[in-house]
FILO-709169 format. One record per residue (C-alpha): x negated, y, z; residue in one letter. Coordinates in steps of 0.25 Angstrom, whole numbers, plus 5000, padded with zeros to 4 digits. Layout:
N
XYZA ...
END
This chain:
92
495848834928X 496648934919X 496149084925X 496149204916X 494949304912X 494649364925X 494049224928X 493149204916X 491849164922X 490749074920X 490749034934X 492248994936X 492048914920X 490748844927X 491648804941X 492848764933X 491748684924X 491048624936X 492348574942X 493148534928X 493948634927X 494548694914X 494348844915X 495448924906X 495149044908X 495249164898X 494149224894X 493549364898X 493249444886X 492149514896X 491349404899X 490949394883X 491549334871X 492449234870X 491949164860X 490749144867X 491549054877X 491348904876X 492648884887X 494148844882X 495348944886X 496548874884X 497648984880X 498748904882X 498448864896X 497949004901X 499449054897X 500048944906X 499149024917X 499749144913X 501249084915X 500949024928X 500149154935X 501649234929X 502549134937X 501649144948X 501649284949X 503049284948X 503249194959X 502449294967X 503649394966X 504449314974X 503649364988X 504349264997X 503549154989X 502249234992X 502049195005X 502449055010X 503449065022X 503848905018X 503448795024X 504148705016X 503448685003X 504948654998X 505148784999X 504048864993X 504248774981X 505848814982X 505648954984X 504648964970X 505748874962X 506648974968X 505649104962X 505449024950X 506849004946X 507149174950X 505949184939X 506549114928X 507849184930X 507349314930X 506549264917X 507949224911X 
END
């Protein structure tokens, strides 16, 4: 689970512990020191998060893609390569 510093709490850590999950998530700078902490954030994956909540959002713009009006799965998935491909040639 890769979740960001709003979710820094001992009793998410404990329920991805009981059910062996790997719990990256940033560190709240209120909830004590950091250097106290005995968990492992992994940096590289929490910026992958990052990447992928921005495309999501993005997606989110096209508000035809918000609600589903498909009822072909073919064409929801069409429709986001559609909205994805608008994105990348706005980023070019």
């Amino acid at each position: 689970m890769n979740a960001d510093a709003g979710f820094d709490a001992w009793e998410l850590r404990n329920f991805c512990i009981k059910n062996d999950l790997f719990a990256n998530i940033d560190f709240n700078k209120r909830n004590g020191n950091i250097s106290d902490k005995e968990e492992i954030f992994d940096k590289q994956l929490y910026k992958r998060r990052f990447v992928i909540e921005r495309m999501n959002a993005w997606i989110d713009g096209f508000k035809a893609l918000l609600i589903r009006y498909e009822t072909k799965e073919k064409h929801w998935r069409d429709l986001h390569l559609l909205a994805i491909v608008c994105i990348l040639i706005r980023k070019l």
